[in-house]
N, C-alpha and C positions, 0 to 999 in steps of 0.2 A: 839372485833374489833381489827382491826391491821392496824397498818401505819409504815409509813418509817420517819421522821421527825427530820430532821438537820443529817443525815445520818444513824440516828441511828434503827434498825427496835424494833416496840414496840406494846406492846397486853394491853389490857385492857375489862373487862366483861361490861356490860350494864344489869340491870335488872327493868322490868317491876312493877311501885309499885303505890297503889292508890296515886290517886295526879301528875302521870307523870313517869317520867321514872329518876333512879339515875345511877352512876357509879364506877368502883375501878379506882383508879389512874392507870397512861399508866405504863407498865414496859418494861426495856430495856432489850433484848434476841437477841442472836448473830443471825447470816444469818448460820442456823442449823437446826435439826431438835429438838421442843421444847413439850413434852405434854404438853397440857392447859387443867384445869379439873376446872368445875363448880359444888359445891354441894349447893343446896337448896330445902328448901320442902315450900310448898302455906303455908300459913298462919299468923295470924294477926298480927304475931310478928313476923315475919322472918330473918333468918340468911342468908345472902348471901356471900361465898366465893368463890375466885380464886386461885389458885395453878398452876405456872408454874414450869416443872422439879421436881415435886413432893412436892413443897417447898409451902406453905403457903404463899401467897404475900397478902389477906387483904381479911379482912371479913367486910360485910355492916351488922348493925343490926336493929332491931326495926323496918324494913318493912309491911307494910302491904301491903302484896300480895294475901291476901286469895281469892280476884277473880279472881283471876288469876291459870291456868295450862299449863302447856308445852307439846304443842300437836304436832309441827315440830322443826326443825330447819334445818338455813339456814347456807349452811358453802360457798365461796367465797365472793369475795369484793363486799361492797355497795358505793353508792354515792362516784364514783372515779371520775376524771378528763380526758378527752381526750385525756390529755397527758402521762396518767397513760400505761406504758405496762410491760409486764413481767409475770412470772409463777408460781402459788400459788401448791403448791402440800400438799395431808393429804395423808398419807398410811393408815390412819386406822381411824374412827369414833366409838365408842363403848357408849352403855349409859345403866343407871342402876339405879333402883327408890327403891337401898338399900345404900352399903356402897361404899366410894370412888374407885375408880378402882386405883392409885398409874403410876408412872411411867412407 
């Protein structure tokens, strides 16, 4: 996810785990361009981490996601505001079901 909030623009992951859904804390990343990279595999004890800029910002553990697989994704804005405008740009989308892809 990404917002703008008290000026500042910020990302944060969301991942799907029995019982509902959890999250990493929001982080603060300049008005730039930023890799954001998720590594996780389904299973009953799952590790979920975010990495912006290459950098490790926080790992979830002990998830149980094993019903769960990731079979799309959605990259622009959800539940914006009316008032919301402006231009979200990705130059590149890339994914891989081994090792992290890096910066």
């Amino acid at each position: 996810q990404y917002r703008l909030s008290s000026g500042a623009y910020q990302v944060r992951a969301v991942v799907q785990r029995s019982g509902g859904t959890t999250s990493t804390s929001w982080y603060t990343i300049t008005n730039a361009a930023h890799p954001v990279e998720i590594a996780w595999q389904s299973a009953s004890s799952a590790a979920f981490s975010l990495y912006v800029d290459g950098a490790l910002k926080q790992t979830l553990s002990s998830l149980n996601t094993s019903a769960y697989t990731l079979d799309s994704v959605r990259l622009g804005p959800s539940s914006i505001s009316s008032k919301s405008s402006g231009t979200e740009y990705f130059d590149a989308f890339v994914s891989t079901r081994t090792t992290l892809i890096g910066p």
